[in-house]
C-alpha atoms as a printed R data frame, in Angstrom:
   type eleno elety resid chain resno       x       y       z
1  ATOM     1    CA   UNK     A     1   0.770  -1.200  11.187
2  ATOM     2    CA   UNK     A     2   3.632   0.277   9.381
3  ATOM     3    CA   UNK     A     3   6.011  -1.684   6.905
4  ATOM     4    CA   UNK     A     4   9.260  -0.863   6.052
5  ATOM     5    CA   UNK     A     5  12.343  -1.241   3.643
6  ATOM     6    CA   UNK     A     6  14.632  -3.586   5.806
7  ATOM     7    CA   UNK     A     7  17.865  -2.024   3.527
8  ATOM     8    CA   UNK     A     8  17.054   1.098   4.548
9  ATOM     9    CA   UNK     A     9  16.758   0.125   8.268
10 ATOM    10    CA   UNK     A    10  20.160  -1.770   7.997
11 ATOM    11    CA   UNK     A    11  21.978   1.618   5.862
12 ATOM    12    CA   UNK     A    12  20.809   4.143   8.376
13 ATOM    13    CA   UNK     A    13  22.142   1.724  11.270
14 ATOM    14    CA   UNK     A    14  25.335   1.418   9.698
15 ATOM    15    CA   UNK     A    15  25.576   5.251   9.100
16 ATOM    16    CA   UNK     A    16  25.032   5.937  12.947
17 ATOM    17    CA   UNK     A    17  27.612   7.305  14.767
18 ATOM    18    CA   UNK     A    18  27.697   4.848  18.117
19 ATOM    19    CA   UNK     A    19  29.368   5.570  20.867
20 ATOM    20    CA   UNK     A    20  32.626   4.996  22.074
21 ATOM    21    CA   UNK     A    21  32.720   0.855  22.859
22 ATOM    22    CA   UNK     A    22  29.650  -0.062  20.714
23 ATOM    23    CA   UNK     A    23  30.166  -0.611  17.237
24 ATOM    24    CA   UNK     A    24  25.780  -1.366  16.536
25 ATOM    25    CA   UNK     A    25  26.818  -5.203  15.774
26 ATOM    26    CA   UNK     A    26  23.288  -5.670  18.648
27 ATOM    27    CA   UNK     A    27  21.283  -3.277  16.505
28 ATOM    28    CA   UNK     A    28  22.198  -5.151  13.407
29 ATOM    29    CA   UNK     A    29  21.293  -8.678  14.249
30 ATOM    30    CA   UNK     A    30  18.141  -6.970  15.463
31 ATOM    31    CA   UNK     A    31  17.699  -5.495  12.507
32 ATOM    32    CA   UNK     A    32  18.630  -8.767  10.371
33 ATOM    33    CA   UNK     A    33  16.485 -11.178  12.218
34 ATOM    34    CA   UNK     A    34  13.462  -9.322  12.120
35 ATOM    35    CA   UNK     A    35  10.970 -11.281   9.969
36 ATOM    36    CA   UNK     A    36  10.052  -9.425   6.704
37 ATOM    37    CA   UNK     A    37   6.202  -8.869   6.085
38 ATOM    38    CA   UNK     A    38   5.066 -10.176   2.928
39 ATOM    39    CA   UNK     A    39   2.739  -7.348   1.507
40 ATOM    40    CA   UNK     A    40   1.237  -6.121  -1.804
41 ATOM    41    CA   UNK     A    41   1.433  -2.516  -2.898
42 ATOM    42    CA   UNK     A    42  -2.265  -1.130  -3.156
43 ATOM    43    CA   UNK     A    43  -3.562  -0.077  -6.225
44 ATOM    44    CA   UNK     A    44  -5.785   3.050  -5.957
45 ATOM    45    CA   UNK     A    45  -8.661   4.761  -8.312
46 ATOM    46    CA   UNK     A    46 -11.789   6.149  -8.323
47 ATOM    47    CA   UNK     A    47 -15.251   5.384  -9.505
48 ATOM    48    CA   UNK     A    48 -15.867   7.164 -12.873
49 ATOM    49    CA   UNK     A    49 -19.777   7.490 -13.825
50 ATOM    50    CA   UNK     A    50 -20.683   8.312 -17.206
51 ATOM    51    CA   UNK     A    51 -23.947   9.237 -18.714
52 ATOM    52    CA   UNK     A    52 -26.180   6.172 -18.146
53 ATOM    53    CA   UNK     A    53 -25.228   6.078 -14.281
54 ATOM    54    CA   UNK     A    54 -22.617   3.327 -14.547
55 ATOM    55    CA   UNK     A    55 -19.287   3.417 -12.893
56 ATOM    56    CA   UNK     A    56 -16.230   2.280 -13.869
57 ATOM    57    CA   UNK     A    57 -12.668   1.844 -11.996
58 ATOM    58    CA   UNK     A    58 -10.411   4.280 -13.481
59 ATOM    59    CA   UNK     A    59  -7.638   1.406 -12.556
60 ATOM    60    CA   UNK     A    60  -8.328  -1.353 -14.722
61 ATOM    61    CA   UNK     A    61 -11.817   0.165 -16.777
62 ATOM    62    CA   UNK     A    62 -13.936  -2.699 -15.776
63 ATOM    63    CA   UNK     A    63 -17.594  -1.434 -14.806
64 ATOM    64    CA   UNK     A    64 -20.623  -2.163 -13.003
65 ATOM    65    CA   UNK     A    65 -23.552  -4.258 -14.707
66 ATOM    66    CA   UNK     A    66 -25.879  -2.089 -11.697
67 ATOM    67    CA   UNK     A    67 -26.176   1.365 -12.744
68 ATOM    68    CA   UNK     A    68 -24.839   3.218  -9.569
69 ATOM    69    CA   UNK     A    69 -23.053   0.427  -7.825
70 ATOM    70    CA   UNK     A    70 -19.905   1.027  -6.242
71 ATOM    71    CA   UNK     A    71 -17.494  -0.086  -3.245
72 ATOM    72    CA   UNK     A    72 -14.556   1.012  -1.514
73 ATOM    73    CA   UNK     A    73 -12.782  -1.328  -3.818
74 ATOM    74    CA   UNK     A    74 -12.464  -2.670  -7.226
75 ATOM    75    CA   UNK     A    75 -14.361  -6.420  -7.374
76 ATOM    76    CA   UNK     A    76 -12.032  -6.659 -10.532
77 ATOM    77    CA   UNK     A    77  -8.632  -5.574 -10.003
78 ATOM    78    CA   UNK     A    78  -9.154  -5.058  -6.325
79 ATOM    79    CA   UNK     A    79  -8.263  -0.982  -6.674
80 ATOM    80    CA   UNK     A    80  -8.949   0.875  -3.492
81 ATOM    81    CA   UNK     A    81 -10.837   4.021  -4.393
82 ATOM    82    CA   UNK     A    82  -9.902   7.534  -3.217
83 ATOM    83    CA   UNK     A    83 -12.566   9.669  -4.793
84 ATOM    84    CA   UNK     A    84 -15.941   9.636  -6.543
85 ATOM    85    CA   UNK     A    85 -19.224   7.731  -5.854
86 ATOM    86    CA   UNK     A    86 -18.860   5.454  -3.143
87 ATOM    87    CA   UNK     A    87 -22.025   4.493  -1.253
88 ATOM    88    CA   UNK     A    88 -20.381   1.693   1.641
């Protein structure tokens, strides 16, 4: 699913050129009464292991009590991670 900037949908309507007899006022309600998603941004890291084995989330620092746990995401700050050890 993609989610977008409704001001930025609404400026690029308004800068289209319409034809002659439509001024976009139908594009623009469209526009204005679609329903907004409410998302978060996402957060991303990667696992960083140090000597002993643990791993810790190069987003917020917490680490592992496990030596070589790991997830796609942060239990803690809830970071996805890109690179590094990740056993799913």
């Amino acid at each position: 699913m993609d989610y977008i900037k409704r001001s930025v949908v609404v400026q690029k309507v308004m800068e289209t050129k319409w034809e002659s007899g439509s001024d976009g006022a139908a594009a623009m309600e469209i526009v204005a009464a679609t329903p907004a998603s409410d998302v978060a941004p996402v957060t991303h890291g990667e696992w960083i292991e140090d000597d002993y084995g643990y791993n810790r989330c190069s987003a917020c620092g917490w680490e592992w009590d496990e030596p070589e746990a790991v997830s796609l995401y942060c239990p803690h700050c809830g970071a996805k991670m890109e690179e590094g050890e990740i056993d799913a």
